[in-house]
Every structure is written in C-alpha cells, then in structure tokens.
N, C-alpha and C positions, 0 to 999 in steps of 0.2 A: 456469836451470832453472825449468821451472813445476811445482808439485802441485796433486794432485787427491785429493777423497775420493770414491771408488764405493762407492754402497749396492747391497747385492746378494743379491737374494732368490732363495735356493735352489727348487729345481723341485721340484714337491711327490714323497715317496717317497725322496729324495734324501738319500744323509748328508752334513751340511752341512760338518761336519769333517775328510772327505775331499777336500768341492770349494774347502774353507780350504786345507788343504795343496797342493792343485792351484794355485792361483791362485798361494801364496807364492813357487812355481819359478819365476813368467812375469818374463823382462824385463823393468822399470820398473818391477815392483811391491815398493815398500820396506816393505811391514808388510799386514798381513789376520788380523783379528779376528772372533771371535763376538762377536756381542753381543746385548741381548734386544728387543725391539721387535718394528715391522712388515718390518725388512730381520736378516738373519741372520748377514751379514758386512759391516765396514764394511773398507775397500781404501784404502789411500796408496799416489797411483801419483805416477813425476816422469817428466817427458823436456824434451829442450831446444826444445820448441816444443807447439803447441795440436793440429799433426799427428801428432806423435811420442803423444801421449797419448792422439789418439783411435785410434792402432793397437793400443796397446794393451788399449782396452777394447772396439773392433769386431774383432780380428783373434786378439786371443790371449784375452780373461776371455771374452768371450761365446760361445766352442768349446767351452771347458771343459764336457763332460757336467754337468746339475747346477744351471749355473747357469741360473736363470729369468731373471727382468728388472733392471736396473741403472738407477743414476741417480748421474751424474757432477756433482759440486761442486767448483768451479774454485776454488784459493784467490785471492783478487783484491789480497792486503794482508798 
C-alpha cells in the first residue's frame, strides 16, 4: 500500500466542514482533518499503487463541490 497526505483548500464561500465530511466517504480516503493554515483540510489517502491514488484525488476529492485546489505528499519512508 502506498499513502498520501492531500492539502486541500476549500473554494472560497464554501463550508469546509461539510466538504470534510464529503471527502471522509470517498474510497481510499483513511482520515480528513481541519486544520488552521494556508490549506483547510489535511487528507490520508492509501491505495495499492501511484494510479490507484491518483484516482482518488483527480476522480473522486476534486468533484467534491468545495474543494478548490490540492496538493498531494507522497510518503517516500
């Protein structure tokens, strides 16, 4: 299995708490967090390859109404 951290900044107008709760239902994604900073949810996604994880952040997080832009952290270690 591989993980990833996605930063995920909500679309402005947007309740962030609702596109947390969104994201938490999607497939491969194991935890989604507020947090305070420049990103507004942080995301642990797993799947068993580098494909499998980018569906989940080009096919299912970045549909979700809400969310604005992402940035995926591959864990290397």
């Amino acid at each position: 299995m591989i993980t990833a951290y996605v930063l995920v900044e909500g679309a402005p107008g947007k309740n962030v708490k609702n596109v947390r709760d969104q994201i938490r239902g999607l497939a491969g994604v194991k935890s989604a967090e507020l947090v305070t900073g420049p990103y507004d949810i942080v995301v642990q996604i797993q799947g068993k390859d580098i494909n499998e994880l980018s569906k989940v952040v080009t096919d299912k997080m970045l549909s979700v109404k809400g969310v604005g832009k992402t940035i995926t952290l591959m864990i290397i270690s």
